[in-house]
N, C-alpha and C positions, 0 to 999 in steps of 0.2 A: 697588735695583739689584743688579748680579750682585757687585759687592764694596765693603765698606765705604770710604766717604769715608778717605783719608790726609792728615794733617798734610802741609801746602804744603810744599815745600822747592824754591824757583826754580832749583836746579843740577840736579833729578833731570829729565830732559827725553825718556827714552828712548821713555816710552810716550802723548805728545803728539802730535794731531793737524796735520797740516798743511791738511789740507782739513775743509772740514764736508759728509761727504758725506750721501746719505737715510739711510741707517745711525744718524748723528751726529745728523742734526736729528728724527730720531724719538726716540733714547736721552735730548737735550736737552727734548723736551714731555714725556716722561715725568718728567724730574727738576725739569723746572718745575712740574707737577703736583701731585709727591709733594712740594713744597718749599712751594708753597703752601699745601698742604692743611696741611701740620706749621705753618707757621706763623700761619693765618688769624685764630686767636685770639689771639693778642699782635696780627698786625695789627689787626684790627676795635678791639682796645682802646684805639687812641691814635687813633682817627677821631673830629678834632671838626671837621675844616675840611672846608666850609661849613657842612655838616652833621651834627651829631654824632646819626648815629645806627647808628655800632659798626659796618659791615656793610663796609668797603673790603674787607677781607682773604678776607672769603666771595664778593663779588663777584668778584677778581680769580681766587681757587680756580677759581670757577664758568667764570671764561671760559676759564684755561688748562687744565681738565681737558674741555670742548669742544674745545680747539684739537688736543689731544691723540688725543680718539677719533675726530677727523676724520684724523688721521697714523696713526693703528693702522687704519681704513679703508681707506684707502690699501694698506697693507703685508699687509693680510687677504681684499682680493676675490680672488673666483677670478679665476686663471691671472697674479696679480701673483707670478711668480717666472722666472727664467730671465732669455730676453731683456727680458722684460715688465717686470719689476721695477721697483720707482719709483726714481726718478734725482734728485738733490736738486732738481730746478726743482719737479718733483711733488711732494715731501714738505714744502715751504714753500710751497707757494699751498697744499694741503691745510691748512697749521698755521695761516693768516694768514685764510683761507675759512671755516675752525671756530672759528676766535675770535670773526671778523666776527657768524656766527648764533647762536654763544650766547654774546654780549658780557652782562654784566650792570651796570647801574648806570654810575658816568660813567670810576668809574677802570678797570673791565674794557672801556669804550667805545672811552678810549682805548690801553691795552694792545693795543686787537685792530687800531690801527689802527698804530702802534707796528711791530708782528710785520708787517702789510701794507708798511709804507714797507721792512722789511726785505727782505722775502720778493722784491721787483721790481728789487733788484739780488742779490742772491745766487741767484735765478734763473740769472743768464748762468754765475755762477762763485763760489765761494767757499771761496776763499784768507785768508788775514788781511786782506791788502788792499781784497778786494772787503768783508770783513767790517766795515772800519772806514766805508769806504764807506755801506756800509748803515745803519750805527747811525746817520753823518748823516743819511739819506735819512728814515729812521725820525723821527727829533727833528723834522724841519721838517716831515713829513707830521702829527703829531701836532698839533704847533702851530699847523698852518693847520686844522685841524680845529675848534678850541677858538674861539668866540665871540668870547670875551676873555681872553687868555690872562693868569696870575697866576704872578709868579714865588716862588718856596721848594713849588715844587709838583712834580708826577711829571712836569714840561712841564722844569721846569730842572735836573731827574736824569738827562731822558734827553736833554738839550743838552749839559749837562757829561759825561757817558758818550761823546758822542760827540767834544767836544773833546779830551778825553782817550787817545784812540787817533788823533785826524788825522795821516796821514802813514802810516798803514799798518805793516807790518811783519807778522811769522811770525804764524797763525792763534791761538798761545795767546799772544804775548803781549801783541796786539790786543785780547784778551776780558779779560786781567789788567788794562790800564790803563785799559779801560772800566769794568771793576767796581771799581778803585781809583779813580778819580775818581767815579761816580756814589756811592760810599761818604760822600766826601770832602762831594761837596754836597750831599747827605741830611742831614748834622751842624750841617750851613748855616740849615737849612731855619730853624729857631725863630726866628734872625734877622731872615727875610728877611716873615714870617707875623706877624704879633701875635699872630692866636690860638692860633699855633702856640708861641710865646715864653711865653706864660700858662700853659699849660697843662702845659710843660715835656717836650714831646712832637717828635718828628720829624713830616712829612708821611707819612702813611699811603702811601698811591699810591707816593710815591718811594719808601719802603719796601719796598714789593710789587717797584718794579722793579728792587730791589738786589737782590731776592732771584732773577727773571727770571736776570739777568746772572749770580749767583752760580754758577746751573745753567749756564749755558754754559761759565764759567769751568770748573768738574769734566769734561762733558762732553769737552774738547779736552783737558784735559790730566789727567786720571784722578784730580783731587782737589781737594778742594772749599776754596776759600778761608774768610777768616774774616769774618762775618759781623757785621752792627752788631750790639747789644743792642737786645732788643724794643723798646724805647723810643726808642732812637736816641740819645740822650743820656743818657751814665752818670750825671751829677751833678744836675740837677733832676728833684724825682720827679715822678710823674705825679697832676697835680690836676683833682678834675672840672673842667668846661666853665663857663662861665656859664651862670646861667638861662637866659638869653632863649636860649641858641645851641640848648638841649636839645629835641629832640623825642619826645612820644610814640610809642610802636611801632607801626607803620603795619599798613596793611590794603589789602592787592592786590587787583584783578579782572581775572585775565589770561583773554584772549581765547584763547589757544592752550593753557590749561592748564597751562602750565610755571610755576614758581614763581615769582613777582613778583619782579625784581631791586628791594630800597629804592635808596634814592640817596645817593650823596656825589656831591661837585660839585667834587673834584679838578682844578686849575686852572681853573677857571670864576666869574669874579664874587666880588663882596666878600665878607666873612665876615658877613653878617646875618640878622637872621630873612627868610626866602624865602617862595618862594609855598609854596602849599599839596598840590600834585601833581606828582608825579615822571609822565615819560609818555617809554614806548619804542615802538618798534616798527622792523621792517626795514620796508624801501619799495623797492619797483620802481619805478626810475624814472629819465631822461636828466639829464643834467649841467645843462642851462639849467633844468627845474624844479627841482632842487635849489637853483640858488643863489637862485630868487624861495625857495623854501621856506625856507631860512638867514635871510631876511631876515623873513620873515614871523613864524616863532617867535622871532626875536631879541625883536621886538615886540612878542612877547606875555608874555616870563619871560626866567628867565637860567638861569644850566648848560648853556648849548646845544653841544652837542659832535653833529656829524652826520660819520660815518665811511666809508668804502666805497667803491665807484666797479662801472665798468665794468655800470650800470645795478642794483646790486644796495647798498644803504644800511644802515646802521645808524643810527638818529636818538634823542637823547634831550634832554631841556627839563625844566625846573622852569618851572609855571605853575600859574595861579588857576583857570584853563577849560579842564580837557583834553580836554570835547569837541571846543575851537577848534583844540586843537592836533591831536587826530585828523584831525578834518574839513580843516585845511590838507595833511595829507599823502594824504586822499581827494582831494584837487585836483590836489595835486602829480604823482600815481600812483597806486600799488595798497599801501595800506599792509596787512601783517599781521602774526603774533606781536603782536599788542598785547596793553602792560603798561602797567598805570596804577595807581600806588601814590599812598596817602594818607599824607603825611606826621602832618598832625594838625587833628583836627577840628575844625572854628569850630562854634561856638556858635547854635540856630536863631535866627531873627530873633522876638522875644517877638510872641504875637498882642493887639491891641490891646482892653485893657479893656474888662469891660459898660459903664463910664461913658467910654469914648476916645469923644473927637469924631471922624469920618470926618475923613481925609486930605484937605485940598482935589480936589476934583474926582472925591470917590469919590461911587458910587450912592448913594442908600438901599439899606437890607435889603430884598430880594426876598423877597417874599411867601411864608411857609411858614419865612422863615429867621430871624424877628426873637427866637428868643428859643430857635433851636436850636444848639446849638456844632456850632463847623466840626472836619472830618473831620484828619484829623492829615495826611494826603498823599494825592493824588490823582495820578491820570495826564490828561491831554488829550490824545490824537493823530486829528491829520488822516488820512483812508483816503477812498479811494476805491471806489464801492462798495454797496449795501446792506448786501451779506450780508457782507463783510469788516466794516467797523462796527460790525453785530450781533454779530458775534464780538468782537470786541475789547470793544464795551459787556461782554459776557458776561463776558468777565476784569478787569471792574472798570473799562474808561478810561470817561471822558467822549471823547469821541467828537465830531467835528464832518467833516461828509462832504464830499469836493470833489467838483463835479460837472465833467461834461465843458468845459470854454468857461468855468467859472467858480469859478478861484480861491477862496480863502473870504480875506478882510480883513481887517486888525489888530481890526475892532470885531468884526466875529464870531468871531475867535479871543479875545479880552481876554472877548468873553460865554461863550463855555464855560471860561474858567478862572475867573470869577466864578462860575458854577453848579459849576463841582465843589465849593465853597462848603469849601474845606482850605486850612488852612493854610503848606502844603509843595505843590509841585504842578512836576509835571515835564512839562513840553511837549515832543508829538513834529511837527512838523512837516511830514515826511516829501515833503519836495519841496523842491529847491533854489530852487524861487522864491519860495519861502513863505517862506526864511529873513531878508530883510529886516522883513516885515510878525509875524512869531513874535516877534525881537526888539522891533519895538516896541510890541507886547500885551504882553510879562516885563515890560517897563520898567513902563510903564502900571501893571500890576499887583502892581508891587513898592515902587510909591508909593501903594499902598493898603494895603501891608504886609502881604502875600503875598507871600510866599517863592517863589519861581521857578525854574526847571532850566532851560535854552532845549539839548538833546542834540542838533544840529546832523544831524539824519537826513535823507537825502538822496531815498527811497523806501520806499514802502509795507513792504518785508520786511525795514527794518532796523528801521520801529518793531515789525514783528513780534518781532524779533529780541533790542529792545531789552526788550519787556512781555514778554515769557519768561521772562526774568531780572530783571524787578519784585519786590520783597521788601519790603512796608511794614513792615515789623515793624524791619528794620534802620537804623543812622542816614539821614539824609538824602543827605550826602555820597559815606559807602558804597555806597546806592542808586545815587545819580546813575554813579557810579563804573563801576560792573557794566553800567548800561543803556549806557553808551557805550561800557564794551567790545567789548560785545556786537553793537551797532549799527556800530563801524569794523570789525570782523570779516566784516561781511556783504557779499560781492560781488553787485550785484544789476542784474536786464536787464527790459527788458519788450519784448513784442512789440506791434508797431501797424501800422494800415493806411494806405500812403500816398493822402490824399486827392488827389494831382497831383503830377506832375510835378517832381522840385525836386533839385536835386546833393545828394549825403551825401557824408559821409566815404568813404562804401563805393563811392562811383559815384553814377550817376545811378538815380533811381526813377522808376518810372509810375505815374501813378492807379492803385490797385489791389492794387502789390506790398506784400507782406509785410515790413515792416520789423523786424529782430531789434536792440535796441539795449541795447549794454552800457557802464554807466556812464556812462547818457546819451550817447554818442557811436555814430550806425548804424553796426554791423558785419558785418550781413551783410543782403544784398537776395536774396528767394524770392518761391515762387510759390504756397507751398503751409505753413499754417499751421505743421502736425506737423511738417513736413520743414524748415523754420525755426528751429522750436524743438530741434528733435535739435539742429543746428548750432551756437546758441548755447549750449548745453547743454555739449556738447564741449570749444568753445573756455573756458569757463567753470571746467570741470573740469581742466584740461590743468594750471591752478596748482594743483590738489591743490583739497580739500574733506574736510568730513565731513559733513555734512547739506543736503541740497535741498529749498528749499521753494515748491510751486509753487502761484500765487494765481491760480484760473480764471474767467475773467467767465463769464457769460451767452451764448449764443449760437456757442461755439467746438465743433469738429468733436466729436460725439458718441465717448468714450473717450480725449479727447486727454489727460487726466490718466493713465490707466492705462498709453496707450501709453510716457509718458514714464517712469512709475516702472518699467517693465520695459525701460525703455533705462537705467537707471540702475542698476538692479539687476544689468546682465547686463555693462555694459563696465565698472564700477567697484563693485566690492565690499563695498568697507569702507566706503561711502557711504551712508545713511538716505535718505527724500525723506519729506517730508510736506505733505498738501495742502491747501489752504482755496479755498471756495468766495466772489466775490466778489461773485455777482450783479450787477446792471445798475450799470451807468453805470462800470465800472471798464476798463481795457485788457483787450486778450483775454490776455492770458498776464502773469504776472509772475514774475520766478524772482528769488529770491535762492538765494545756497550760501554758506557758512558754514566 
């Protein structure tokens, strides 16, 4: 910053803020920034709750050096100066909007939401009063965030932070007794934690947001308080973790390219061994399918911390199936940024001996295979299509084709993951009505002792999506991992013809009309294939994208793939398209974007 930190002294008062105006709370994300970046590594190193695996203090860096360059955005577009200039309601939905998108992990999850319960009362005004104001708004927003909340955690740092300033009073010395108290129950914390007592360590997270506070505390009054010790407590030193709590070094497949946030599970659920995948992503989406969604991942794992509003989400889950927990936020809305981290790998399921007896109610060996070993991992996915199929066979799937009027059946699915004749074997299903009868052909065939994947694909272009980024070579897990990325990443429409008469979402249809439907739900009703397809194309585009892939049946207007890739080329730039042909018996048009 422009001068170095000065030793506290509560009488020297001249150069103290009264107000936090955008000035203030831009110079404050800076010194949160620079405060966590200094201290990330003493943070990460007393992270064992829930999950010890060293990363709080890099997550929390991560989220408030976003929060940060979304306030220097702010303070750098053109014509932000004069009358235009940001005013602090702007420079705090800027700081609390940048956390929100690149929240990392549970304890940046909930920091960003933290800075949000602030940011919606210092909006109107902020004085010390409104400041104390906020810090509550903050602590209860945070807390109703959290699944389950656990107290000696960053949930009861920043409840104590707030009780500590109730009643208001001058802007700095609001931020003093907030950062004196939330000090005070940081030192708390090993008490209130076991594994936090064992290890002889403070909570991480409260940690970070001692340090949050500390920057504010300099900001208003031009010098920086005095700060715990990295460990939070001087006199028990710092010992590993237990076994069981310890995990291996995880292995990200993020959908948007950005670096996998790991997990801690900072106020969230008991200190035990957890599932096996951390799973992020933002979601668009309204208030009432949020709260079915809260309920739905509560039921699948624990760490459930989902943060945001005003239709725009932050969600994170510790679970065993993060295709389930993708695919629930496919339900919910339009999930993307997805990040899906591996905590640590299980073990394959052994394949069963030349002398194992078959499993009750398994085949015989099929003919050709009695005395050849099975394949180490195969793919199965459902297309529709010849020539899609063929393609896909091409890149190695077993393949099973649905035709128009005829679903394919748990038996004919559990027979093509018996002929992939692998031991590993990831099912793509690629239709939402196939996912009851997929699940029980995996089951079926995971009591034959086949290992099974069920990636909860919803349409043809997300198993496109998903066998792109197939990799036998790599663990199984990892595999599965990437293919689901990649697959909730992919927004995907198909065009069809209305055979009659019948209400849509969109209005009413006639025999005839061109239906454009996205995410399963018609969105728009036409006359005219291409002219259809530009539409949905558009609307599709409008959330951003970087690749379009379009799947062409048989019998659509002669150049309608060309036309589209030079509609794509010309109103969006930075865009790719690539096309597959999908011959008979598939929809006339398939689009996924990516």
């Amino acid at each position: 910053m422009s001068r170095a930190p000065q030793p506290f002294d509560p009488a020297v008062r001249s150069d103290e803020r009264l107000v936090l105006d955008a000035e203030a709370v831009r110079a404050w994300s800076a010194r949160t920034a620079e405060a966590l970046g200094r201290e990330r590594a003493a943070i990460d190193a007393i992270n064992v709750y829930p999950v010890a695996d060293g990363d709080t203090g890099t997550n929390l860096y991560l989220t408030a050096d976003a929060a940060h360059r979304a306030v220097e955005a702010v303070f750098t577009a053109p014509g932000a100066a004069g009358a235009s200039a940001p005013d602090t309601a702007d420079a705090v939905r800027a700081l609390a909007h940048g956390a929100l998108l690149g929240a990392r992990g549970n304890s940046g999850t909930i920091l960003s939401q933290l800075l949000r319960g602030m940011a919606g009362v210092l909006a109107e005004a902020a004085d010390g009063d409104h400041l104390a104001r906020a810090l509550d708004a903050a602590a209860r927003a945070a807390r109703a965030a959290v699944a389950h909340p656990e107290e000696g955690t960053i949930l009861t740092v920043a409840t104590a932070a707030a009780a500590g300033c109730a009643g208001g009073g001058t802007l700095p010395d609001v931020a003093r007794r907030a950062h004196e108290a939330a000090g005070t129950a940081l030192e708390a914390t090993p008490g209130q934690l076991a594994v936090l007592g064992r290890a002889g360590v403070v909570d991480a997270g409260g940690r970070g947001l001692v340090t949050v506070l500390g920057a504010l505390v300099e900001t208003v009054t031009g010098r920086a308080p005095r700060q715990p010790s990295p460990a939070g407590v001087p006199s028990p030193p710092l010992v590993p973790a237990p076994a069981s709590a310890s995990v291996p070094a995880s292995t990200s497949a993020s959908a948007s390219g950005e670096p996998g946030g790991a997990g801690t599970g900072e106020g969230c659920g008991p200190a035990v061994q957890g599932p096996a995948y951390e799973v992020l992503y933002l979601l668009e989406a309204g208030d009432a399918a949020v709260d079915l969604l809260k309920a739905r991942l509560d039921a699948l794992g624990d760490s459930l911390v989902v943060v945001g509003g005003d239709g725009l989400w932050n969600v994170h889950v510790h679970v065993d199936d993060p295709g389930a927990a993708v695919e629930a936020g496919v339900e919910a809305g339009r999930p993307h940024r997805i990040r899906i981290t591996h905590f640590a790998s299980t073990l394959p399921a052994p394949a069963p001996g030349p002398s194992a007896a078959p499993a009750p109610g398994a085949p015989a060996e099929e003919p050709g295979h009695a005395r050849e070993e099975r394949a180490p991992r195969a793919v199965v996915a459902v297309l529709p299509g010849e020539g899609l199929a063929g393609l896909c066979a091409e890149a190695g799937a077993t393949t099973v084709q649905a035709r128009p009027g005829e679903p394919p059946a748990g038996d004919e699915l559990l027979a093509a993951v018996r002929r992939a004749h692998a031991r590993e074997v990831v099912l793509l299903p690629n239709d939402t009505d196939l996912r009851a009868a997929a699940a029980a052909a995996a089951e079926r065939a995971r009591a034959e002792g086949i290992r099974v994947a069920l990636i909860p694909t919803r349409a043809a272009v997300q198993g496109i999506a998903a066998l792109a980024v197939h990799e036998p070579g790599r663990s199984f897990d990892e595999d599965v991992v990437a293919m689901t990325a990649a697959a909730g990443a992919t927004r995907y429409a198909e065009l069809a013809v209305a055979e009659r008469q019948s209400f849509t979402s969109a209005g009413v249809c006639q025999a005839g009309d061109v239906l454009g439907l996205i995410e399963g739900d018609v969105a728009v009703i036409g006359q005219d294939l291409t002219e259809t397809a530009r539409t949905v194309l558009d609307r599709m585009l409008q959330a951003g994208g970087e690749l379009v892939t379009l799947v062409v049946a048989d019998g659509t207007p002669p150049g309608l793939a060309d036309t589209l890739e030079t509609h794509v080329r010309r109103g969006y730039l930075a865009v790719d398209t690539v096309t597959y042909h999908a011959g008979e018996g598939a929809p006339p048009l398939l689009i996924g974007v990516e």
